[in-house]
C-alpha positions in Angstrom: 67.9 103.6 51.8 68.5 104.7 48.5 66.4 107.3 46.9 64.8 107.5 43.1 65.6 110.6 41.7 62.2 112.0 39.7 63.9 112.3 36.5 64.4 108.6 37.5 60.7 107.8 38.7 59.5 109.4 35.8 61.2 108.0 33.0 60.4 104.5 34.7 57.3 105.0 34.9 57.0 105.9 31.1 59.2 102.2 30.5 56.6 100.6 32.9 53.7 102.1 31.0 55.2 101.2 27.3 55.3 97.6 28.2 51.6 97.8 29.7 50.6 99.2 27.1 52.8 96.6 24.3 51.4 93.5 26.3 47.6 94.3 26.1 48.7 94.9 22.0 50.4 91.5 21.8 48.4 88.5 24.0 45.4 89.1 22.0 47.2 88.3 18.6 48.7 85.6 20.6 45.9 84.0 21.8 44.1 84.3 18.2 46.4 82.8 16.4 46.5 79.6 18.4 42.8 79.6 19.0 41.5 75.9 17.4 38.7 78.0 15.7 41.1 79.2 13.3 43.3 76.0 12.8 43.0 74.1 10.4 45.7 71.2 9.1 46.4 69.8 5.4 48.1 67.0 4.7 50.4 66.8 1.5 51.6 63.7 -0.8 55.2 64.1 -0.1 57.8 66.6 -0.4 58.4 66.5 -4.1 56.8 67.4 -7.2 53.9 69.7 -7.3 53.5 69.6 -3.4 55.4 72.4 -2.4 53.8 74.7 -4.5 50.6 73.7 -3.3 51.6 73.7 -0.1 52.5 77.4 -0.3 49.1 78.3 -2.0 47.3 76.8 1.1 49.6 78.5 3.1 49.5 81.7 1.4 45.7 81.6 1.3 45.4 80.9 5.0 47.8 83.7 5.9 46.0 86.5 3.9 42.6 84.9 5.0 43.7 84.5 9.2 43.8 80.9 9.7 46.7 79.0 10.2 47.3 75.7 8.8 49.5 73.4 10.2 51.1 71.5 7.3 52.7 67.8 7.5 53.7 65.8 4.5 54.2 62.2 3.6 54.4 59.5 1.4 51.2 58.1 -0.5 47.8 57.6 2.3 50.5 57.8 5.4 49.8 61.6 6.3 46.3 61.4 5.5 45.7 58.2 7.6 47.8 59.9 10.7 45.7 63.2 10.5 43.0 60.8 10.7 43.9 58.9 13.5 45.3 62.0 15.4 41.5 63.6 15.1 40.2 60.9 16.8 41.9 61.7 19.8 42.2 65.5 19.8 40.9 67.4 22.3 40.9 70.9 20.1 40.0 69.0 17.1 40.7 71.5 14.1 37.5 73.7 12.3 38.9 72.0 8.7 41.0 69.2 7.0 42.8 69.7 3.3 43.3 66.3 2.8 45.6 64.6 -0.1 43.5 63.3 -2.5 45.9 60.9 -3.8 45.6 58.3 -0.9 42.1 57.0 -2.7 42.3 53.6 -0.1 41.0 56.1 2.7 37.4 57.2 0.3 35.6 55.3 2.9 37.3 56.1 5.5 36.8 59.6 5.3 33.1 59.4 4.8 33.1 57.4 7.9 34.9 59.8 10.4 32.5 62.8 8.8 29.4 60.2 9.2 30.2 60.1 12.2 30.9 63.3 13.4 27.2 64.3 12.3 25.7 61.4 14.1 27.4 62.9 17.2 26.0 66.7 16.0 29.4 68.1 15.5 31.1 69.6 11.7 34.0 69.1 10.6 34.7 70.8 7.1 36.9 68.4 4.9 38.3 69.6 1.2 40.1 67.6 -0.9 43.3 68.6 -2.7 44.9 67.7 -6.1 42.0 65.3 -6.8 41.2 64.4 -9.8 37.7 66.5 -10.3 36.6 64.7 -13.6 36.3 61.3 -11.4 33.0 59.8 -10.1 35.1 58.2 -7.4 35.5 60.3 -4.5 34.6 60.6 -0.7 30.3 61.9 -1.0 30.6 63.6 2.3 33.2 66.2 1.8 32.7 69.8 1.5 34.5 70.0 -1.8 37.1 68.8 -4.2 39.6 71.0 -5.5 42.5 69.9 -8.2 41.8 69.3 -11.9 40.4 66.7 -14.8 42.8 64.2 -15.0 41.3 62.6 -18.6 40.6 66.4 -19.9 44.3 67.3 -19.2 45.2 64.3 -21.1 42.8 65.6 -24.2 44.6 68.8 -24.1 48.4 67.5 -24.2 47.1 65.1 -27.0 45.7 67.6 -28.8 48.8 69.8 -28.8 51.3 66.9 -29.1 49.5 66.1 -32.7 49.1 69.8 -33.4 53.1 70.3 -33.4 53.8 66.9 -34.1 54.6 68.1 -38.3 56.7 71.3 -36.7 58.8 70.0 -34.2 59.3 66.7 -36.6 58.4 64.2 -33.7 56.0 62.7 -36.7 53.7 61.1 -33.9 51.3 59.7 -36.3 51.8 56.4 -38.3 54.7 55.5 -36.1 54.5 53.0 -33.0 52.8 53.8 -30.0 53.8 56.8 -27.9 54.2 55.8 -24.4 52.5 57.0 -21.3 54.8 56.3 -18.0 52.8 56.0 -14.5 54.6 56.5 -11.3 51.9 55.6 -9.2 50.0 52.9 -9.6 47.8 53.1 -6.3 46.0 56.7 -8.2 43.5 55.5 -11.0 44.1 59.6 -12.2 47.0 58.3 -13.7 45.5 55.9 -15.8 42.7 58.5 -16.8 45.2 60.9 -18.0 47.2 58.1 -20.5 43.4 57.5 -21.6 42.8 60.9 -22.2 46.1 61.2 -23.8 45.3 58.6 -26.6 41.8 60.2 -27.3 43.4 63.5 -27.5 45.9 62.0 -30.4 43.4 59.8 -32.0 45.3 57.1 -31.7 46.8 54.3 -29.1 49.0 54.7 -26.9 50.9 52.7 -25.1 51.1 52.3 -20.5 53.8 51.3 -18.7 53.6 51.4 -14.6 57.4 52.2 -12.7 55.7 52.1 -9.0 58.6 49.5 -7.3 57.0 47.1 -5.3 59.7 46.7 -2.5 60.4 50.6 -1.9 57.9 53.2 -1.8 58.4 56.0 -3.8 60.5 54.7 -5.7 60.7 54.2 -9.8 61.2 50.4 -11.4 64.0 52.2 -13.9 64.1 48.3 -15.1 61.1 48.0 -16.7 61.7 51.2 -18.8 64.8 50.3 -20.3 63.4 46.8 -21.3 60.8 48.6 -22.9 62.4 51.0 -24.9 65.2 48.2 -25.9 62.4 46.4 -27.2 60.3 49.6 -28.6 63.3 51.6 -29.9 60.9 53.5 -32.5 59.0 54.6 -29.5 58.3 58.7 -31.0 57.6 60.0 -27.8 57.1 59.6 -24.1 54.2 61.2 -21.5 55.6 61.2 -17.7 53.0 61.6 -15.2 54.9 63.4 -12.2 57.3 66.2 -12.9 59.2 65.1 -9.8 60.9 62.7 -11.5 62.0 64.2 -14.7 65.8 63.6 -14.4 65.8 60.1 -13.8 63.7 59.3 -16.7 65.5 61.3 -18.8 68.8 59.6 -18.0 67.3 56.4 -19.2 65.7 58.1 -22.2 69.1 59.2 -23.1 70.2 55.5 -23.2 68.1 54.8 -25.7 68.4 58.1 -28.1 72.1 58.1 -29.1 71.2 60.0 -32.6 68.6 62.5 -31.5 67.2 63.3 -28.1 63.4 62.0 -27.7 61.2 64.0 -26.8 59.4 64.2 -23.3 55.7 65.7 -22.1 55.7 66.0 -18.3 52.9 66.5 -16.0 53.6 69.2 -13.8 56.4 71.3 -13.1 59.2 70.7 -10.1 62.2 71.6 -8.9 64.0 68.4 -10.7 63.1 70.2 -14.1 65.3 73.8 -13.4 68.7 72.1 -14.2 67.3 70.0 -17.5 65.8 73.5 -18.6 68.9 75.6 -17.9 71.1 72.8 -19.6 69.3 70.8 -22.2 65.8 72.2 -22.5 65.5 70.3 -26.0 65.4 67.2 -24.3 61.7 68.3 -23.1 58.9 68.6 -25.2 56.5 70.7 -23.1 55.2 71.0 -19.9 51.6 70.9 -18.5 51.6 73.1 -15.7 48.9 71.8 -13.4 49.1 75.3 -11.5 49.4 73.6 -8.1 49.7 77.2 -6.5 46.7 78.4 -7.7 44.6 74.7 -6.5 46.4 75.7 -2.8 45.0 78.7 -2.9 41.4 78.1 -4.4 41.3 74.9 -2.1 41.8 77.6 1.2 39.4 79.8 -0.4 36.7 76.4 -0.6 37.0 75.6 2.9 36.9 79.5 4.0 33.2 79.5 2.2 32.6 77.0 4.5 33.5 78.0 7.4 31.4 80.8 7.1 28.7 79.5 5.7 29.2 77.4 9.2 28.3 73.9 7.2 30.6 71.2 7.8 30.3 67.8 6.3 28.5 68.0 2.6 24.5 66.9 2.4 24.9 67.1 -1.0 27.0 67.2 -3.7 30.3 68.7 -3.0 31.4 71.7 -4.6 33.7 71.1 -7.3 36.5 73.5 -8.2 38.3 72.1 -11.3 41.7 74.3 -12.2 42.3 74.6 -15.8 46.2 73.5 -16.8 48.4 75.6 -18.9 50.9 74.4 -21.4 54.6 75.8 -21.6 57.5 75.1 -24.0 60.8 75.0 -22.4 61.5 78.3 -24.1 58.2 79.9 -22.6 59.8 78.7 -19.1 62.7 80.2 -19.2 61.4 83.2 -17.5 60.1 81.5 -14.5 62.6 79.1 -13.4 63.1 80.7 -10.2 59.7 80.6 -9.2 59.1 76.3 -10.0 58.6 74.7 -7.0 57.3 77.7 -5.4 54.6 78.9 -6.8 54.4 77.4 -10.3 
């Protein structure tokens, strides 16, 4: 039998004590992080546009703030509608749900699951993002709505567009109609912000839905170039969804051999960088909808509530309206590394 010497025994005993003393550090960290009291899970409208900013606010908030949000994206209601479904049959059901707002079909449903979770004497805090906080038409049982006024945005562009409409020499005023693109067509926010649009110019302005019936997510490119063949004095053109800046903007250039007509877009993406590092005349401006900042404020909303301990709303829901910013492809410049991530 072999013999330890105690050099040996003693520095073992140190290793054998270290890793004691590292596991008692570790398991409780462990065990926190995956507790369901701190969980909570968001949903996201897809992977493009100003989702992945948002998603890093919310994720960002939750980190600084110790809860963990487990994140899943998807096209229009489908993530929404799964997150949904998958509550219904969790065991360690989460404390919170961010929820899309954009999937406006599932209003009622929502109210029903959080109706029904107080008949049953159980909370479940719920916070919509990127909702469209100037609208009447939202779930009444949520704890709060987080995003910004789709109509007042519009107002503001308007009024900017007609403010630099002499300067930039787009001379929006006494010309045809500007025209106001809509990607989605299942979101009445869209529609608000053309309407807000033409009261922020004073004049009409002219809407034209690209949602393609037969694939999701996808833009009726059609339906713009017949309009634009027939409209050809068309001064300038509003796109609703940042995301997808370089596809309209190839069919634009079909129609604006002389000089390049100008663009507003909604929101900034990561389908903007190369149009700013290349041809940043081609854009008008931007309106940043700071989709960061709604992330964060939206994780800041439900931590309120968790600690306030309320869960679904008795009353009005609190309403946390972000105020957009305005950029000129110039101003931008400075930033381009940080679109899509937290711009």
């Amino acid at each position: 039998m072999d013999f330890l010497k105690p050099s040996t025994m003693k520095l073992m005993g140190f290793a054998m004590a270290f890793v004691f003393a590292l596991a008692l550090v570790l398991v409780p960290s462990v065990s926190r992080a995956a507790s369901p009291s701190n969980v909570l899970w968001a949903s996201g409208s897809g992977s493009k546009g100003i989702w992945p900013a948002m998603r890093n606010g919310i994720l960002d908030a939750g980190f600084k703030n110790r809860l963990r949000v487990r994140y899943q994206a998807g096209q229009g209601a489908e993530t929404s509608a799964r997150l949904l479904d998958r509550l219904q049959k969790e065991h360690t059901p989460p404390r919170g749900l961010l929820l899309a707002a954009a999937p406006y079909a599932l209003r009622a449903r929502i109210d029903q699951t959080l109706q029904k979770r107080v008949q049953q004497g159980s909370q479940l805090a719920v916070v919509l993002i990127g909702a469209d906080t100037g609208s009447a038409s939202q779930p009444r049982l949520v704890s709060a709505i987080v995003g910004f006024d789709a109509f007042a945005t519009g107002v503001k562009a308007g009024k900017y567009a007609r403010a630099q409409s002499v300067r930039q020499g787009w001379q929006l005023l006494g010309r045809a109609p500007t025209l106001c693109l809509r990607t989605r067509k299942d979101d009445p926010a869209r529609a608000r912000l053309c309407r807000g649009v033409a009261a922020g110019l004073g004049k009409s302005v002219a809407m034209l839905t690209l949602a393609h019936k037969q694939r999701a997510g996808a833009l009726n490119l059609k339906r713009l170039r017949r309009y634009l063949t027939k409209h050809p004095d068309t001064p300038l053109i509003w796109l609703d969804d940042g995301a997808h800046t370089k596809e309209v903007l190839e069919v634009v250039q079909e129609h604006s051999d002389v000089s390049p007509l100008p663009v507003v877009v909604f929101g900034l993406a990561r389908s903007q960088k190369i149009v700013l590092e290349t041809e940043p005349e081609r854009i008008a401006f931007v309106v940043d909808l700071r989709p960061f900042e709604q992330g964060r404020r939206a994780l800041a909303a439900m931590r309120d509530v968790l600690r306030k301990g309320t869960g679904a709303s008795t009353g009005s829901p609190q309403v946390v309206s972000i105020s957009p910013r305005i950029f000129t492809p110039q101003q931008l410049q400075d930033v381009l590394p940080q679109i899509g991530r937290t711009r």
